[in-house]
C-alpha positions as CSV (number, residue, x, y, z in Angstrom):
1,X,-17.3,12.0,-4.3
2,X,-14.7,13.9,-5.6
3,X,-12.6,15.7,-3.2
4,X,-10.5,18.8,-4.9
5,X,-6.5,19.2,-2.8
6,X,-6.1,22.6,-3.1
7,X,-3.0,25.1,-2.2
8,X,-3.9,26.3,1.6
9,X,-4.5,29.8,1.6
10,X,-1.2,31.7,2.5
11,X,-0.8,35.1,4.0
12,X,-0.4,38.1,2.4
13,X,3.6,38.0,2.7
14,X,3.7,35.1,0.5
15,X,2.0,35.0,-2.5
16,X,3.2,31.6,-4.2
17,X,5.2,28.8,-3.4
18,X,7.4,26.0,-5.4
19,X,5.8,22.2,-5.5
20,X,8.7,20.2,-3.5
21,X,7.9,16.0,-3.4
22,X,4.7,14.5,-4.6
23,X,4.8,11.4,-2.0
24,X,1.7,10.1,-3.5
25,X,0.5,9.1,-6.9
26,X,-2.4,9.0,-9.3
27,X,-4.3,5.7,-8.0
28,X,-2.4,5.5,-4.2
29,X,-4.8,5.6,-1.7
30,X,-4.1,8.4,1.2
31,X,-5.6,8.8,4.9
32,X,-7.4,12.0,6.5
33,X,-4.4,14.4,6.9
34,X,-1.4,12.1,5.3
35,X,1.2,14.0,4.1
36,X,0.2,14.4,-0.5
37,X,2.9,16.7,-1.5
38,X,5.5,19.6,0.1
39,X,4.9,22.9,-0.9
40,X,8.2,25.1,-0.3
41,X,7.2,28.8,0.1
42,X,10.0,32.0,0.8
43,X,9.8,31.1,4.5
44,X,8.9,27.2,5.1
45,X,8.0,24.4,3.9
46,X,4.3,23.3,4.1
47,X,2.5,19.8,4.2
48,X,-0.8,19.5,1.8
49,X,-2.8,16.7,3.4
50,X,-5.4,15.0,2.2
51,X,-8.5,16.4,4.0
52,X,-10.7,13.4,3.4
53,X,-9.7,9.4,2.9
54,X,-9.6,7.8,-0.5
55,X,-7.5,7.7,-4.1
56,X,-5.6,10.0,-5.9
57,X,-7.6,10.5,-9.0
58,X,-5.7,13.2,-10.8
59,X,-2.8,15.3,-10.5
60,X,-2.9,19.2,-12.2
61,X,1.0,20.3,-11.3
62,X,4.6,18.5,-11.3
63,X,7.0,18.7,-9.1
64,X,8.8,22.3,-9.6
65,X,5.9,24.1,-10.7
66,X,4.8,27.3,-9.1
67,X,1.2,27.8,-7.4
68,X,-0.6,30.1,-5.8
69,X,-3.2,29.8,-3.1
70,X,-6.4,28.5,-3.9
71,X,-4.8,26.6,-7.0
72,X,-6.5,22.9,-7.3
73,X,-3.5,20.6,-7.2
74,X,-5.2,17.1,-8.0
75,X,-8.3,15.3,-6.7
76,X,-9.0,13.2,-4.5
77,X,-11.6,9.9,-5.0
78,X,-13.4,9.1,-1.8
79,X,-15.5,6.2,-3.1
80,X,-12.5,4.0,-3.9
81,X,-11.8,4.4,0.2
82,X,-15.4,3.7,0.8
83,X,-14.9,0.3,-1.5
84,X,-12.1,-0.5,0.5
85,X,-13.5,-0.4,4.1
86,X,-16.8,-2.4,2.4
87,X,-13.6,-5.4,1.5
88,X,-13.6,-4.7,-1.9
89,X,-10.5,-6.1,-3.6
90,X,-11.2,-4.7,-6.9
91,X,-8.3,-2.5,-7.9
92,X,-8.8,0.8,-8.0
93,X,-9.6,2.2,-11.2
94,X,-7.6,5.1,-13.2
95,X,-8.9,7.4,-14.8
96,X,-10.1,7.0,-18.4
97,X,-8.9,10.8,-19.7
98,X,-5.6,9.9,-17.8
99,X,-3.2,8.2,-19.6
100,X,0.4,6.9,-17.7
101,X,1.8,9.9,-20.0
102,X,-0.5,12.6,-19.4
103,X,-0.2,12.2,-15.5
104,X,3.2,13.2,-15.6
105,X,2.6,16.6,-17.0
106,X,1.6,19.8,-15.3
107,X,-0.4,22.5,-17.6
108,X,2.9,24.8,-17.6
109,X,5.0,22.0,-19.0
110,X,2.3,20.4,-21.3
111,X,2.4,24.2,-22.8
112,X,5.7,23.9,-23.4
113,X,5.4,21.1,-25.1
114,X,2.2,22.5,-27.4
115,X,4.4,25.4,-28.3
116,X,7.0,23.2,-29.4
117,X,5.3,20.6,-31.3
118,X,6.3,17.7,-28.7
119,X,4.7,14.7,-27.4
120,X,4.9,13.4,-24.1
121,X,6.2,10.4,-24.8
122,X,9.6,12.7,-26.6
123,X,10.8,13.7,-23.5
124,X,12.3,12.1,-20.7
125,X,11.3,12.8,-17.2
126,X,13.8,13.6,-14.4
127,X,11.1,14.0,-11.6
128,X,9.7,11.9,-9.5
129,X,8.2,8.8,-10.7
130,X,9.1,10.1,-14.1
131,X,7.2,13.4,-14.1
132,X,8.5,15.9,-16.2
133,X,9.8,19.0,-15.5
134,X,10.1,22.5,-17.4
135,X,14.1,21.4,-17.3
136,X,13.6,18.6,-19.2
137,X,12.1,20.1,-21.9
138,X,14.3,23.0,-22.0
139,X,17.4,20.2,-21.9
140,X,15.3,18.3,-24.6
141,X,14.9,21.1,-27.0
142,X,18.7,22.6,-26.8
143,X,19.8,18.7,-27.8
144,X,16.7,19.1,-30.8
145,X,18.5,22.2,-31.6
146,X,22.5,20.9,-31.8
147,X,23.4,20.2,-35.6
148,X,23.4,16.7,-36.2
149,X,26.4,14.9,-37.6
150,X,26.2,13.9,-41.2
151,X,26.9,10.3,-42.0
152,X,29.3,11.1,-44.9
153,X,30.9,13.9,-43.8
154,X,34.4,12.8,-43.1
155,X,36.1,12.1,-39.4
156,X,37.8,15.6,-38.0
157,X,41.3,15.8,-37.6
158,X,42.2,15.1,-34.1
159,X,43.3,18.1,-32.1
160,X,46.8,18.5,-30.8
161,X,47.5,17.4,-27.1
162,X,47.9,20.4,-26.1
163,X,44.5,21.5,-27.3
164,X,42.7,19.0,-25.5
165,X,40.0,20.2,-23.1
166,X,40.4,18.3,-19.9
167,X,36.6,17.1,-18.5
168,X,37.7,14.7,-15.7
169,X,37.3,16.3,-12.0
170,X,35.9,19.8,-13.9
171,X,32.5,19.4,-13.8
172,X,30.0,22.3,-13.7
173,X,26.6,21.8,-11.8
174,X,24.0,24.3,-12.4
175,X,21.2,23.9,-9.4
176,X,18.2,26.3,-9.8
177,X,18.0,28.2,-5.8
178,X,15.9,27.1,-3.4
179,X,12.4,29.2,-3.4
180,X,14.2,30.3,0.6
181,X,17.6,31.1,-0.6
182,X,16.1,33.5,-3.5
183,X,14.1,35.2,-0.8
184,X,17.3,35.8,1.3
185,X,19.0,37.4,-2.2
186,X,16.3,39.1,-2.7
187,X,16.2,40.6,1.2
188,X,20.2,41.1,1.8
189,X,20.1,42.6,-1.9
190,X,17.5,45.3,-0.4
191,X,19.2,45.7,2.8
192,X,22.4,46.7,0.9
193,X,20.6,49.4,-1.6
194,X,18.1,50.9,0.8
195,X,19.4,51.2,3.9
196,X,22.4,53.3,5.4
197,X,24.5,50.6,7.2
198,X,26.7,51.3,9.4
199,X,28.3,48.6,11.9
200,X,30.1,49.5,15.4
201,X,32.0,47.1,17.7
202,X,32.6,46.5,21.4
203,X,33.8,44.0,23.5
204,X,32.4,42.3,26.7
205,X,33.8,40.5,29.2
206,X,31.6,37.4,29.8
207,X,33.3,36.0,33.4
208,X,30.9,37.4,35.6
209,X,28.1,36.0,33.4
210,X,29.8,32.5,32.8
211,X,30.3,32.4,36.8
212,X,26.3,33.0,37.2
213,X,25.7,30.4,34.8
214,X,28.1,28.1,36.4
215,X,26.8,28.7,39.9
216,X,23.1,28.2,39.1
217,X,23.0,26.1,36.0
218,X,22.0,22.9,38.1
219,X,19.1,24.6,39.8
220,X,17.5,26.4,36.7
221,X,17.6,22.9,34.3
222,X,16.1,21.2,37.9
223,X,13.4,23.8,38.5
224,X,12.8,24.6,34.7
225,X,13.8,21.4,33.1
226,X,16.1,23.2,30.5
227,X,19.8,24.4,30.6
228,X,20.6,27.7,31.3
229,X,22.6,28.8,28.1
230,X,24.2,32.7,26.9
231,X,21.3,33.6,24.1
232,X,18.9,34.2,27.1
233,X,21.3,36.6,28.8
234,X,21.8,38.1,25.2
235,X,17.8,38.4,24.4
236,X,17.9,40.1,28.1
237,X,20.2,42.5,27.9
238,X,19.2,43.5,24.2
239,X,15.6,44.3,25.2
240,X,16.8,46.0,27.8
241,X,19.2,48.0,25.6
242,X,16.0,48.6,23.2
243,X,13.6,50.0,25.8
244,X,16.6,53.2,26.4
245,X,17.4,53.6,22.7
246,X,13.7,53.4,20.9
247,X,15.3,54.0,17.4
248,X,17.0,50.8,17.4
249,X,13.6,49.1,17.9
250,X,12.2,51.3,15.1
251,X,11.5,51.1,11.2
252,X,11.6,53.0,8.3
253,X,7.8,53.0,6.6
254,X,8.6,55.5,2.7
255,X,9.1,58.8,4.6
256,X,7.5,57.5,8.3
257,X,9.3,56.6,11.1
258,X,7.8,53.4,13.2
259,X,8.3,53.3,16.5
260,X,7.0,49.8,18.4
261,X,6.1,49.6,21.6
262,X,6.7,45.9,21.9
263,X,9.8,43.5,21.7
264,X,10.1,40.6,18.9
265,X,13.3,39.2,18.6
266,X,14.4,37.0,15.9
267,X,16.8,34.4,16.6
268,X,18.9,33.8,13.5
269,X,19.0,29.7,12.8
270,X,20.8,27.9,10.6
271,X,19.0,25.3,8.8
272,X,19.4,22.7,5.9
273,X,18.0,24.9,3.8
274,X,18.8,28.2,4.9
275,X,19.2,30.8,7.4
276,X,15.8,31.4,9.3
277,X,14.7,33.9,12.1
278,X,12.1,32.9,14.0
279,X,10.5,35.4,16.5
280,X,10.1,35.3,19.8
281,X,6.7,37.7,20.8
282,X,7.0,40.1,23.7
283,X,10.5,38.5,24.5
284,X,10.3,41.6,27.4
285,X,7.5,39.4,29.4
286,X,9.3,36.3,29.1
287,X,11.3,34.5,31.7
288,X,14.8,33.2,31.3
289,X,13.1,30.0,31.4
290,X,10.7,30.6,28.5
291,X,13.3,32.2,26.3
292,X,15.7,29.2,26.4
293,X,12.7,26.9,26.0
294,X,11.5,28.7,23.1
295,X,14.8,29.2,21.3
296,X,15.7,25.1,21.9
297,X,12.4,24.4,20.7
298,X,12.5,26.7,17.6
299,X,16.1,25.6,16.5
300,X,15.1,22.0,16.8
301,X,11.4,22.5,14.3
302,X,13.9,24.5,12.3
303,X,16.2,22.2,11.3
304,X,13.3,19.4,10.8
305,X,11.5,22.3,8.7
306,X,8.5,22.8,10.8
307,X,7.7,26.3,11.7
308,X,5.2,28.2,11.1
309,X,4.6,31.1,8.9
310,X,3.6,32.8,11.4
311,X,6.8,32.4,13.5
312,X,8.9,33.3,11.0
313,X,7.1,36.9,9.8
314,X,7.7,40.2,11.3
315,X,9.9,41.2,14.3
316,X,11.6,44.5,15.2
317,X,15.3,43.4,16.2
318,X,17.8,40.1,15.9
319,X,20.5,38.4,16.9
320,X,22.8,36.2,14.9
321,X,25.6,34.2,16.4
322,X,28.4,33.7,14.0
323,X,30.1,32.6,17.1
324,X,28.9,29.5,17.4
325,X,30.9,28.8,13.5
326,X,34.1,30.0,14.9
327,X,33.5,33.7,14.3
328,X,35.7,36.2,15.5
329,X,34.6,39.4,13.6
330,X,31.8,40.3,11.3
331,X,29.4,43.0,10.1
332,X,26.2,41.3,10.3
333,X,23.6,42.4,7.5
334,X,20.2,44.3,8.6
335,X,17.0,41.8,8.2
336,X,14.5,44.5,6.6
337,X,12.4,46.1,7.6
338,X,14.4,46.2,11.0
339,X,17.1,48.9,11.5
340,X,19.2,46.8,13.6
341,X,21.0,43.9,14.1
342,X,23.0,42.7,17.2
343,X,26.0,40.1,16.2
344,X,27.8,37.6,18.4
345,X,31.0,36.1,18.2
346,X,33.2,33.3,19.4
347,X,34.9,33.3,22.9
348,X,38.6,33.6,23.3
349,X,40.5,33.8,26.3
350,X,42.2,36.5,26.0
351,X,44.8,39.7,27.8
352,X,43.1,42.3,29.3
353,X,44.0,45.1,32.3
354,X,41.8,44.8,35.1
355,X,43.1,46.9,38.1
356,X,46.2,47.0,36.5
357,X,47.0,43.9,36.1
358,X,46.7,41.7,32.8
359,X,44.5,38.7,33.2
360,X,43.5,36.4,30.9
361,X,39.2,36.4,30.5
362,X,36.9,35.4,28.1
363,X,36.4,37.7,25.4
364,X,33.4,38.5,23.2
365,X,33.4,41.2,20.3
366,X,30.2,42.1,19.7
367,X,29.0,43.5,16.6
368,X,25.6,46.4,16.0
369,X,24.8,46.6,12.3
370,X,22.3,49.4,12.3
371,X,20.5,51.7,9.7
372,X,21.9,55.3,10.0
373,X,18.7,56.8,8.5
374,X,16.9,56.8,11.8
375,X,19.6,55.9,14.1
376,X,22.1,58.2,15.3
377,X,26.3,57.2,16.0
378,X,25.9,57.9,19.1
379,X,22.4,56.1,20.0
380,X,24.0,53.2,18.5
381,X,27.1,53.3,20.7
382,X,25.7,53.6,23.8
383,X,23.0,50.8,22.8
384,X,26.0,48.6,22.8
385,X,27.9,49.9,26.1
386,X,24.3,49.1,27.2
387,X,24.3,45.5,26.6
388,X,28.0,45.1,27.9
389,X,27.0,46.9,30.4
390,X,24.6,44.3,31.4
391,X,26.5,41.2,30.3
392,X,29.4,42.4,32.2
393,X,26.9,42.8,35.8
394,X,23.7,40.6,35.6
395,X,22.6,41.8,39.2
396,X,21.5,45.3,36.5
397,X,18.9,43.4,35.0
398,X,17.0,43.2,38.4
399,X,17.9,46.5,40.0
400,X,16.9,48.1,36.9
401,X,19.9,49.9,36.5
């Protein structure tokens, strides 16, 4: 039987994706849900597995090409792993439409190649297990295309020293972006044209939290068996902030005004391949024990690549710490649709007058980029005094005030 391995079908914020590794081959034998090929959408990279045991028959796309959902990537031969569990040591057999050639060529590229008058066997393939890509035909047809040097025509003269174009350590590498790292141009580029941002600044003085950390820290990691770290004083205080100033929670819909009545805050991540925000859902119900659970656990599937869609779509407010680089100061950029953004920054000890006299604390500048279409200067002020308001006294958090 003849088992197709199609594109999963992928919600309605993504509507294609990029074909990363193919880690198996026409003729390779695969098991019920191994890993056949990556598929890297605007958000994450997905897994296709094999849904049923058996042999790579054919394979439709190359490494590079774009698909949508439902597309039929190869097929999978389940008799060849029925022969094998019988003991048959026959190899298994290829295709007889499918030559060594033809399996390295996806439709888009073997139209290329049509258009162009090509064979297969003209170009050489850069991708994996020699498959080749759109780039190599392009590269392929712009060496077709240089003039070629006639045999008779006599030797130039050489240029002068000081014409000569130096090439060693002066490379150029031209790298097509990452199907995530066009998505982020394409979302920073909207921020920046539809969106009024504005960015004000406070600072906080984190001592008395650092001392509640310091005088509980053993207790929470023994009762909740994970360290009590800043972002879930952060995600605290910032709900908190967003249940007095609604706006800031809010989105602009064409003319409408949104206004949600639940709390998802993305956590800004840094990743191999990019910045991702994953949300945490109805971060107000959660415990200080569930937020720094969640956030560890998220940070570590982000940096192995395995979140979800679903965790990485929507949310109505983030947090980014730049700190955690050695930032002192920035003006973080809105994540659309969101009108806000709260920014955190490295601690310094620093000077400061308390009671009169100058002591040395730890410092934090914090940073609100916020969209002044629907939220007001002052709103967005005292949504900041707020949150140092709250860093700066913990104890407000459960007297509510």
């Amino acid at each position: 039987m003849q088992v197709e391995i199609k594109v999963p079908q992928l919600p309605e914020s993504v509507t294609e994706g990029t074909l990363g590794d193919w880690h198996k081959q026409v003729g390779d034998m695969v098991a019920v849900d191994e890993n056949i090929v990556d598929l890297e959408t605007d958000k994450v990279v997905l897994e296709i597995v094999a849904s049923k045991a058996g042999a790579i028959e054919s394979i439709a796309f190359a490494s590079g090409d774009t698909v949508k959902s439902g597309d039929v990537l190869g097929v999978i031969n389940t008799e060849a792993a029925a022969a094998s569990a019988a003991g048959d040591a026959g190899p298994v057999a290829e295709p007889v439409a499918e030559d060594s050639a033809s399996a390295r060529v996806s439709p888009a590229v073997r139209k290329m190649l049509n258009e162009n008058d090509l064979n297969v066997d003209d170009v050489q393939g850069t991708g994996k297990k020699g498959a080749i890509l759109k780039a190599d035909v392009e590269q392929h047809l712009q060496h077709q295309s240089a003039p070629a040097a006639s045999v008779a025509a006599p030797a130039p003269a050489p240029a002068p020293p000081a014409a000569a174009i130096p090439t060693a350590g002066r490379n150029d590498r031209r790298v097509p972006m990452s199907r995530l790292r066009a998505k982020i141009a394409e979302r920073l580029k909207q921020a920046q044209n539809t969106a009024a941002m504005l960015t004000t600044f406070n600072e906080v003085n984190l001592k008395p939290l650092m001392d509640t950390r310091a005088a509980y820290r053993d207790a929470f990691e023994k009762a909740h068996g994970v360290k009590l770290g800043m972002m879930s004083f952060f995600t605290a205080a910032s709900v908190e902030a967003l249940k007095r100033f609604p706006a800031v929670n809010a989105s602009v819909d064409g003319s409408d005004i949104v206004y949600h009545d639940y709390f998802d805050i993305g956590i800004a991540v840094s990743s191999e391949r990019g910045l991702v925000v994953p949300i945490l859902r109805d971060a107000d119900q959660m415990s200080y024990a569930e937020i720094e659970q969640s956030i560890r656990d998220m940070g570590m599937r982000a940096r192995d690549g395995k979140l979800g869609i679903e965790e990485l779509t929507g949310g109505t407010f983030s947090i980014t710490n730049g700190g955690i680089f050695g930032s002192m100061l920035s003006t973080p950029i809105l994540n659309p649709p969101q009108s806000a953004i709260l920014g955190m920054h490295s601690i310094q000890q620093r000077a400061v007058v308390i009671d009169g006299e100058i002591v040395a604390r730890p410092m934090m500048y914090l940073a609100l980029s916020y969209d002044h279409r629907i939220v007001d200067g002052k709103d967005a002020v005292q949504f900041l005094v707020t949150i140092k308001n709250v860093l700066e006294d913990p104890a407000r958090l459960l007297l509510g005030v």
